[in-house]
C-alpha positions as CSV (number, residue, x, y, z in Angstrom):
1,X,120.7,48.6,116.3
2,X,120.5,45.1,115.0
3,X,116.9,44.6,115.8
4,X,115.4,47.4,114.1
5,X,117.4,46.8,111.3
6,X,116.0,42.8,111.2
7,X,112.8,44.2,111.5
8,X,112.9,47.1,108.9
9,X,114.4,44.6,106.5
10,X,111.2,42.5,107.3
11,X,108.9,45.4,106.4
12,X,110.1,45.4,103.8
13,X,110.3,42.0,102.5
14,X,106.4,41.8,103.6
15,X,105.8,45.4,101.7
16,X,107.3,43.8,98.7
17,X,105.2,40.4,98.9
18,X,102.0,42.7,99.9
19,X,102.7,44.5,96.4
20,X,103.6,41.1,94.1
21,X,100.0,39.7,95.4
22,X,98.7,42.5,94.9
23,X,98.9,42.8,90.7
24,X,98.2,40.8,88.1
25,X,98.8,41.0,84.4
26,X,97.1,38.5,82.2
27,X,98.4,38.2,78.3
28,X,96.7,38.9,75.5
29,X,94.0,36.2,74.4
30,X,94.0,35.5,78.0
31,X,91.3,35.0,81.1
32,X,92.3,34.7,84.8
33,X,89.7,33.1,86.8
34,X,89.8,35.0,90.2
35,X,88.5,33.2,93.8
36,X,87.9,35.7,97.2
37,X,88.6,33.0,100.1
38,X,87.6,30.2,97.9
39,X,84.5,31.6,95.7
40,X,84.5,33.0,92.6
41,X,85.1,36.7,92.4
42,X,85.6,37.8,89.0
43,X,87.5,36.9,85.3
44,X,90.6,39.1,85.1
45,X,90.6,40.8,81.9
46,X,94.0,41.3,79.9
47,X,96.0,43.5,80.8
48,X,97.0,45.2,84.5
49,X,94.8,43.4,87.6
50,X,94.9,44.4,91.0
51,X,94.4,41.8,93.4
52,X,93.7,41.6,97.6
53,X,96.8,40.5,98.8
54,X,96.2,36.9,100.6
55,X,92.7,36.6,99.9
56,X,92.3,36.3,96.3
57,X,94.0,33.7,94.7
58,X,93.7,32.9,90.4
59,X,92.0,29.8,90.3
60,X,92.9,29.1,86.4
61,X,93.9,30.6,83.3
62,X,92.4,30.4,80.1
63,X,93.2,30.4,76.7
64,X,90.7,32.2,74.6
65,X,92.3,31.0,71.5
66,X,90.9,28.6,68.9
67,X,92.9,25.6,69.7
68,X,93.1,22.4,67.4
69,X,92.9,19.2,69.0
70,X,93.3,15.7,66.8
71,X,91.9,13.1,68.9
72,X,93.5,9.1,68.3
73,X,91.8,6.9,66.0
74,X,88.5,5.6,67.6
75,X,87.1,2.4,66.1
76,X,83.6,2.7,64.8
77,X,81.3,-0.4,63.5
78,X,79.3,0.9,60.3
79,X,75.5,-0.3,59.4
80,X,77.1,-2.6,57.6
81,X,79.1,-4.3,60.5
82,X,82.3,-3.2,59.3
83,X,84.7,-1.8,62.1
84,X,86.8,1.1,60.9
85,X,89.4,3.4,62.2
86,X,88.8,6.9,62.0
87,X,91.0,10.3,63.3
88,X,89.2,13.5,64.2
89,X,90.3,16.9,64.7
90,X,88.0,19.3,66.4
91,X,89.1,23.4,66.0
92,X,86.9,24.7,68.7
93,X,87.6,28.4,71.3
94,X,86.4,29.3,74.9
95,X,84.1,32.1,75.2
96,X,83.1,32.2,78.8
97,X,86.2,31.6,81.2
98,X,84.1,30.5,84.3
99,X,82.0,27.7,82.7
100,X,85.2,26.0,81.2
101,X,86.5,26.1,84.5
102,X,83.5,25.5,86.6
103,X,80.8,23.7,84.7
104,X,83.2,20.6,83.4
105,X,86.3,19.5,85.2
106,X,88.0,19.1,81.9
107,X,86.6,20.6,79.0
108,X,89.2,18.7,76.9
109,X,88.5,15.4,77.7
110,X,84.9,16.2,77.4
111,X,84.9,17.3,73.9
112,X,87.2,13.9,73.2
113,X,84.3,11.9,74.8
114,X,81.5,13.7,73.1
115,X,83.5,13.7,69.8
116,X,83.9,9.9,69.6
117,X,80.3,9.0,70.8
118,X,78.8,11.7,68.1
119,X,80.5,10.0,65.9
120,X,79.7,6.3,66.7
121,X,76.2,7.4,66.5
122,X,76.8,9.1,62.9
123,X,78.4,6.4,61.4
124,X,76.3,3.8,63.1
125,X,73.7,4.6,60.6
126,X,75.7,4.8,57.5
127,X,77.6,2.1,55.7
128,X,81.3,1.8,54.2
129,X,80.8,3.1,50.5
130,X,78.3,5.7,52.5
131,X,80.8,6.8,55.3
132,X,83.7,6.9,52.6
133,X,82.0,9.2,50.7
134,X,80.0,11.5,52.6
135,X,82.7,13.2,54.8
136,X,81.0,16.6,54.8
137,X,77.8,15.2,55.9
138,X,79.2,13.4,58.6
139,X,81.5,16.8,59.5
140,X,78.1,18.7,59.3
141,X,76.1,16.0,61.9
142,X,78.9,16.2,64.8
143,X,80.1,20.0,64.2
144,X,76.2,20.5,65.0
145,X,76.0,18.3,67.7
146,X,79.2,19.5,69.6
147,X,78.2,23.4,69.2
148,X,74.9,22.5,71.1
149,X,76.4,19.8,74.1
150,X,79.4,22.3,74.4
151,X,77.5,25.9,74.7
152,X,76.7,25.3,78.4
153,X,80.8,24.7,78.9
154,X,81.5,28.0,77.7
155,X,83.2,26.4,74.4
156,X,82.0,27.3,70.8
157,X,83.5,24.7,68.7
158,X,83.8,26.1,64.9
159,X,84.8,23.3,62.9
160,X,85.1,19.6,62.8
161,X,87.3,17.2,60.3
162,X,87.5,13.5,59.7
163,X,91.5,13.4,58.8
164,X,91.5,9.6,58.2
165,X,89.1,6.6,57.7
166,X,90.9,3.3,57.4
167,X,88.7,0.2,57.1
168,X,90.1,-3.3,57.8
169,X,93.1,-4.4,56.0
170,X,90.5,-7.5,54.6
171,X,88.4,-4.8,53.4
172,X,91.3,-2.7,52.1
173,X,92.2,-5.6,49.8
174,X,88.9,-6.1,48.8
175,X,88.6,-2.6,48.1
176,X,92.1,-2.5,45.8
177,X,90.8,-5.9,44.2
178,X,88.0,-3.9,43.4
179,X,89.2,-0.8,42.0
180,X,91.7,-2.6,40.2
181,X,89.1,-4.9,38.5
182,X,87.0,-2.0,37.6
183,X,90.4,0.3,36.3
184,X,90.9,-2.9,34.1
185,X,87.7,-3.3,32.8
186,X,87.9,0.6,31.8
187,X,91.2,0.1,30.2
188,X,90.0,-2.8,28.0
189,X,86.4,-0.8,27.0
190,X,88.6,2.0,26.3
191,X,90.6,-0.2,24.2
192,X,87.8,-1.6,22.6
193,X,86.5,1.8,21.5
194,X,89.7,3.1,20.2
195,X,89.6,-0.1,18.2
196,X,86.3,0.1,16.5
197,X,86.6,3.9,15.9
198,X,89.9,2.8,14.0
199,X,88.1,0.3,12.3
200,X,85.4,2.8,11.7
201,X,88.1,5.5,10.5
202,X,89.9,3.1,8.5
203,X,86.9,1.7,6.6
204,X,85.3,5.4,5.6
205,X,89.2,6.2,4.6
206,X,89.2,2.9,1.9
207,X,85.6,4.1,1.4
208,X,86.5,7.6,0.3
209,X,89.4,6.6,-1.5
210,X,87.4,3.8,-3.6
211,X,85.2,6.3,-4.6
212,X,87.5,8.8,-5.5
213,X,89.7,6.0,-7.3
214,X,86.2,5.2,-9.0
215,X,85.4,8.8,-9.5
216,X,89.3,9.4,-11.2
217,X,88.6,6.2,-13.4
218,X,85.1,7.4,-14.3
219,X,86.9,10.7,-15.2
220,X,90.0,9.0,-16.5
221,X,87.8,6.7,-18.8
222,X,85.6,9.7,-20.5
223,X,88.3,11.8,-21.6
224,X,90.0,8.9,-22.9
225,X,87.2,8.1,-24.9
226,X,86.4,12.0,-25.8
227,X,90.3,11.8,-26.5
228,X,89.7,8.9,-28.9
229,X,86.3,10.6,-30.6
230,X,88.2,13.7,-31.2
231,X,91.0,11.8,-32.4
232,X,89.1,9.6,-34.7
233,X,87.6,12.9,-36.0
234,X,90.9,14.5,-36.5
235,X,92.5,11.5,-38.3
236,X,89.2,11.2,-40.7
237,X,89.8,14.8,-41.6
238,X,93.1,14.3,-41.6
239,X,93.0,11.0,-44.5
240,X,90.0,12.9,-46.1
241,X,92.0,16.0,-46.8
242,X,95.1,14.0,-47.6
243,X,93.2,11.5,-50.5
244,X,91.6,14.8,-52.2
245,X,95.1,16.5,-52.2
246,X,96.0,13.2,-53.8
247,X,93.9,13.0,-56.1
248,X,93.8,16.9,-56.9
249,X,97.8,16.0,-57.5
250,X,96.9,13.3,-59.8
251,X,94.2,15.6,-61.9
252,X,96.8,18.2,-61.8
253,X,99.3,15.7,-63.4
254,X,96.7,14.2,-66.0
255,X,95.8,17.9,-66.8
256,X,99.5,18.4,-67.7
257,X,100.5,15.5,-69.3
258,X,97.3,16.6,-71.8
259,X,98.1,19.4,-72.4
260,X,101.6,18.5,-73.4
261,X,100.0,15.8,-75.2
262,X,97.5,18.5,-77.3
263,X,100.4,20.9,-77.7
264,X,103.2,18.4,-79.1
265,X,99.9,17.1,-81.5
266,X,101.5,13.9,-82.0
267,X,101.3,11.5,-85.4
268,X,100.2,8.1,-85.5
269,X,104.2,7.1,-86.1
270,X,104.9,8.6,-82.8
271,X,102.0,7.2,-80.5
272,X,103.0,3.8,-82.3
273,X,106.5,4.7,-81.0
274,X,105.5,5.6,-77.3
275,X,103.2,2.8,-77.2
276,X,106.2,0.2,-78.8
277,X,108.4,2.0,-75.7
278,X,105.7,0.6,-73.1
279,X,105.6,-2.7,-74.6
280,X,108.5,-4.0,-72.3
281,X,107.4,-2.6,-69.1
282,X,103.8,-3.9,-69.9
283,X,105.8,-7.2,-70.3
284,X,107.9,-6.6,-67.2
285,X,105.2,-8.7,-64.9
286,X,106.1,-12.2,-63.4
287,X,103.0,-13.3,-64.4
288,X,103.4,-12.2,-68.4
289,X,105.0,-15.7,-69.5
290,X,103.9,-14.6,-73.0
291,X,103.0,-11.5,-74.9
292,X,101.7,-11.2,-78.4
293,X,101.5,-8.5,-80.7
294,X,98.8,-8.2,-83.1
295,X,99.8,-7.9,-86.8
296,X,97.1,-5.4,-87.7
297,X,98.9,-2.9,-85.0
298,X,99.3,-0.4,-87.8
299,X,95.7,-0.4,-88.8
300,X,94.6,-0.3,-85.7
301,X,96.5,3.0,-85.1
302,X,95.8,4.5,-88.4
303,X,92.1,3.9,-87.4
304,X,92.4,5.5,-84.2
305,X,94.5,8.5,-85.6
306,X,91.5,8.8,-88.7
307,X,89.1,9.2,-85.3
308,X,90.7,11.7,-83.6
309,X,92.6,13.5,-86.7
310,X,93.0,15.5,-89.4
311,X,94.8,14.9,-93.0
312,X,97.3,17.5,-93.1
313,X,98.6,19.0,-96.6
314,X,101.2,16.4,-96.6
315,X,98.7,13.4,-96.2
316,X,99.9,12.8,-92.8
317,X,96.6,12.9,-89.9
318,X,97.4,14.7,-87.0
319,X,95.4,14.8,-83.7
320,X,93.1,18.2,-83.7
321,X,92.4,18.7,-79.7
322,X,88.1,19.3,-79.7
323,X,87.5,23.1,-78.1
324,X,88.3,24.2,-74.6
325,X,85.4,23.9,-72.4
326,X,85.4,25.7,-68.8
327,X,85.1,23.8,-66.5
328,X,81.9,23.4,-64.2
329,X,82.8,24.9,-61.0
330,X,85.3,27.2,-60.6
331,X,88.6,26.2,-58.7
332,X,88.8,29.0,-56.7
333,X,85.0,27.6,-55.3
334,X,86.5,24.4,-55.5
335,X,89.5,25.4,-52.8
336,X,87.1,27.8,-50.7
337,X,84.7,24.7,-49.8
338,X,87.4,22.5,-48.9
339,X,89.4,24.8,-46.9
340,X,88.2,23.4,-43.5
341,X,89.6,20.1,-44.6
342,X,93.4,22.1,-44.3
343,X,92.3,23.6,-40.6
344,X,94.8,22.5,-38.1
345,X,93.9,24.6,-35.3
346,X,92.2,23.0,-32.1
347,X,88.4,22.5,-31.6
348,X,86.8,24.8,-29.2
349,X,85.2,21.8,-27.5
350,X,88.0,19.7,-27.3
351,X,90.1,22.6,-25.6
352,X,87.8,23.7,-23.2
353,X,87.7,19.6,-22.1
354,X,91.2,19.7,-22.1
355,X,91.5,23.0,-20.0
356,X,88.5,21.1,-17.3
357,X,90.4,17.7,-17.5
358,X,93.7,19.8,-16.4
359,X,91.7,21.7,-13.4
360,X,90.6,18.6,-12.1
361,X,93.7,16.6,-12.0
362,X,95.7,19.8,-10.5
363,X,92.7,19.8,-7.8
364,X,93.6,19.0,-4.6
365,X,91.5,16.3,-3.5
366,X,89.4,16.6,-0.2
367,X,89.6,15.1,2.9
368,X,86.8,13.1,4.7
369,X,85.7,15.8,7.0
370,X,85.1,18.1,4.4
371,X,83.2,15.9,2.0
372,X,80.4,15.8,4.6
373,X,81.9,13.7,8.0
374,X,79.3,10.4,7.0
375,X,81.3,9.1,3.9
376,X,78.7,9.5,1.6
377,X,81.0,11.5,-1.3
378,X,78.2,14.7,-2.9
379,X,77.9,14.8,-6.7
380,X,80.4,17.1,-8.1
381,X,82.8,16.9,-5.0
382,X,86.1,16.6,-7.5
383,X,85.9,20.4,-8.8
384,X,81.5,20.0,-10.8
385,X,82.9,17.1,-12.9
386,X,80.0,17.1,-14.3
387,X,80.6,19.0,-17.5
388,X,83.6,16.2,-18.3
389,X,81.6,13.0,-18.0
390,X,78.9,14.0,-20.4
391,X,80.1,13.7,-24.0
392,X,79.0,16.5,-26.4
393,X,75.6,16.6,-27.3
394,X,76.8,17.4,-31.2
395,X,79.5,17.1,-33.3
396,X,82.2,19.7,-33.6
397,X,81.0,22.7,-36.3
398,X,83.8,21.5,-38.9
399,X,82.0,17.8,-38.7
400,X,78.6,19.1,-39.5
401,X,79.8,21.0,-42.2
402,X,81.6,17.8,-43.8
403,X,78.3,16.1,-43.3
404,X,76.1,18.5,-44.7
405,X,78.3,19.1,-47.7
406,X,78.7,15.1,-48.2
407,X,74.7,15.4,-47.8
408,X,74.6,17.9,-50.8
């Protein structure tokens, strides 16, 4: 009873070991590479394998994966006899399972190997501003290079990166001495451009405002003289009309004290009275030291009374005024031709230069940019001037009438 059981539980021990050689399940993104008695037999697939128990073995397994490998630095010794350190990474993927395993021993190491010599030879014929600088070039060359040498291992590689190139510390300092020189010499022509477009700016600013100072002058200095005309003209009118009211006063006063005079019709006693009342204020003068009265003063009046006199029915002359006579031109002519004399109101002219003198001073006045960008300032660029700074070809109409009537 003990034996058979021993031996049943051997059956089925070997049963069970019979069945675990007998399957296989490869991954996903997996290859099993399957040997019959030491020969290849076939590439288990993913998935559920069956397997002759004791026979077939799997030799290898395979990831089908792209897999990224960064290899150490390797140093390489440019055209230019510089050594410098440079890091690889290779992303690369097995296609055929039975030439990674039996065409290279180790396809890892053999795309290291390839990888640095590739690149020796690359950079070999380039030199250290050219390696620096023409990474995609060089990723290009050995990307190309590896495809083709790594086809026959069942290995497609799909990209290749330089991750680092470090040149000699010497060099490095060079390199930063370098930079740093040329970052300098940047800053200072940087510098020197902001300076001469400041001094450029600056100098078209005191430009522009010299010539619009010059241009305000220019403007301020016509209307001040226009001012001065007009108010020379004014004041001229002004004395003009004031010495003929004067002197119309005065005829007025003469005309009254006349007529008084031919209405009273005075004797020769009383213009010897009037004129004996005017002797003291005649006499009033600090030069009059002395004053002498003719004795004939009597005569002389009688005689002038005679002249200019009647004998009335007493015997006594009195003054007979001569015939009114009317006068040559009429007054109210008179006033009608020297009524523009007594206008106050302002010139047309001199309020319309006014009203332009006001407009350009409320202007606002323009800035650089929009007079033109080259500093040269365009006639009329203060709100057409123009009409300001030339004086009035004529004079006003009340002046030429004052002329023409002085004329006639």
């Amino acid at each position: 009873m003990g034996a058979e059981l021993i031996a049943l539980v051997i059956i089925v021990l070997l049963v069970i070991v019979v069945a675990v050689k007998a399957v296989l399940v490869v991954p996903q993104a997996q290859a099993a590479v399957v040997e019959r008695l030491g020969r290849f037999r076939t590439v288990a697939a993913p998935g559920l394998n069956f397997l002759m128990p004791f026979l077939d073995r799997v030799r290898a397994r395979i990831d089908l994966r792209e897999q990224v490998v960064s290899f150490p630095p390797q140093p390489v010794i440019t055209q230019d006899n510089l050594t410098v350190s440079i890091d690889t990474v290779v992303y690369f993927q097995v296609t055929d399972a039975r030439s990674a395993v039996y065409e290279i021993s180790n396809y890892i190491v053999g795309v290291e190997q390839l990888t640095t010599t590739t690149l020796r030879n690359v950079v070999g014929g380039m030199s250290l501003e050219e390696t620096l600088t023409s990474r995609d070039q060089i990723n290009t060359q050995l990307r190309g290079v590896l495809d083709q040498e790594t086809g026959r291992w069942g290995i497609r590689v799909a990209r290749v990166e330089l991750k680092a190139i470090d040149p000699p510390p010497s060099i490095q300092d060079s390199m930063e001495k370098q930079m740093r020189a040329d970052r300098e010499k940047r800053a200072m022509i940087l510098n020197a451009e902001g300076e001469r477009e400041s001094a450029i700016k600056t100098a078209e600013g005191q430009k522009q405002a010299a010539i619009l100072a010059a241009e305000g002058q220019k403007q301020a200095a016509i209307l001040a003289a226009e001012a001065d005309r007009q108010a020379g003209i004014l004041r001229a009118q002004g004395d003009r009309a004031s010495r003929y009211l004067q002197a119309q006063g005065q005829a007025k006063a003469i005309e009254k004290v006349f007529a008084a005079v031919k209405r009273g019709k005075p004797t020769p006693e009383l213009l010897a009275y009037q004129y004996l009342q005017t002797l003291p204020q005649m006499a009033q003068g600090d030069a009059n030291k002395v004053w002498v009265v003719p004795s004939d003063f009597s005569k002389a009046l009688e005689g002038f009374a005679r002249s200019l006199g009647a004998p009335g029915e007493d015997g006594v002359f009195r003054y007979e005024p001569p015939a009114e006579e009317p006068p040559e031109t009429a007054p109210e002519a008179e006033e009608e031709s020297v009524k523009s004399w007594f206008d106050t109101t302002t010139s047309p002219e001199v309020a319309e230069a006014v009203r332009a003198a006001e407009a350009v001073a409320r202007k606002e006045v323009p800035s650089p940019t929009s007079i033109g960008g080259t500093g040269a300032l365009r006639p009329g660029a203060l709100g057409e001037p123009g009409a300001l700074a030339q004086p009035p070809a004529s004079a006003p109409p009340a002046r030429r009438e004052d002329e023409q009537r002085d004329q006639d």
